[in-house]
C-alpha positions, 0 to 999 in steps of 0.5 A, a space after each residue: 114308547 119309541 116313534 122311531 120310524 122305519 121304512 120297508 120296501 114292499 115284500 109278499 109277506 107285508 101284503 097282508 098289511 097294505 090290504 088291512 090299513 087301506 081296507 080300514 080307512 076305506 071302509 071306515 070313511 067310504 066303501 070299498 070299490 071293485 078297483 080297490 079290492 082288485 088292488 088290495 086283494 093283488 098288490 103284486 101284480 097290480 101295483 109291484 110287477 107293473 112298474 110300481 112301489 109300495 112302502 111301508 112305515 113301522 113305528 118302533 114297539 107297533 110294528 108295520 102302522 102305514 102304506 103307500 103305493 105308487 101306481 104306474 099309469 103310463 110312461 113317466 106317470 104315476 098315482 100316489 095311491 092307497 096310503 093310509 096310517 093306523 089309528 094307533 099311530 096318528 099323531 106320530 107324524 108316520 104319514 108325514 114320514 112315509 109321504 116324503 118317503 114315496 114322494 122321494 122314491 117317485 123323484 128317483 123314477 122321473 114320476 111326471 106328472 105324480 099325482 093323486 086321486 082323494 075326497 074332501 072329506 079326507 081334509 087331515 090328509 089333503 092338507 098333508 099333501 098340501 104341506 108337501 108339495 101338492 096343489 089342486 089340478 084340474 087337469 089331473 081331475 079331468 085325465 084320471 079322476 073318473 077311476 074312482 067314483 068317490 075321486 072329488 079332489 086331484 092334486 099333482 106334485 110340484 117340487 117347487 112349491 116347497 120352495 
């Protein structure tokens, strides 16, 4: 099997993809809650028309394996939001792709600050973001982490944290 990755921009046809990854992790470590079923269910409007980004990841030979979004919350801000990878490709590094991908695209669009919403049990992908160029905030927590009930974990990128 090949792991050459790809990117794809977000299309109304991949709707159906960035609803099933995200509904699968969700579900399988939490439980869907009225804000994710509302983005979920309308990720044009609620994630593309409102000035935000979904991308995708396809593994060559397993088709479309991960999303992510990019949320905008308010002039230069956005969440990094919804990001999720398949079971079937864990290990592939298409997480790894696909975040450095999304972090680059909010680059392009001056996200200040980007940041995101998670829980501790979700420590693969925190230490993810972590490698990355995130860092825990509290500021960010006490600004946007009420949207979620499950939110114990913000974090905002630092460009130069990777240096």
């Amino acid at each position: 099997m090949s792991d050459v990755l790809t990117i794809h921009e977000f299309s109304d046809d991949l709707a159906v993809h960035f609803r099933d990854i995200n509904a699968e992790w969700i579900n399988a470590m939490f439980r869907l809650e009225e804000t994710d079923r509302d983005v979920l269910e309308n990720p044009r409007a609620k994630i593309i028309d409102a000035g935000g980004v979904i991308l995708f990841v396809e593994a060559s030979g397993l088709g479309i394996v991960g999303a992510c979004a990019l949320q905008k919350t308010g002039a230069t801000s956005y969440e990094l939001t919804k990001m999720g990878v398949r079971e079937s490709a864990r290990g592939m590094k298409a997480g790894e792709f696909l975040l450095s991908a999304i972090i680059d695209r909010a680059s392009s669009l001056g996200a200040e600050p980007l940041y995101l919403l998670t829980n501790a049990k979700c420590a693969a992908a925190i230490h993810l973001y972590e490698k990355l160029g995130f860092q825990h905030d509290a500021e960010i927590m006490a600004r946007y982490g009420a949207r979620y009930e499950r939110c114990d974990v913000a974090m905002r990128y630092h460009a130069q944290a990777l240096r």
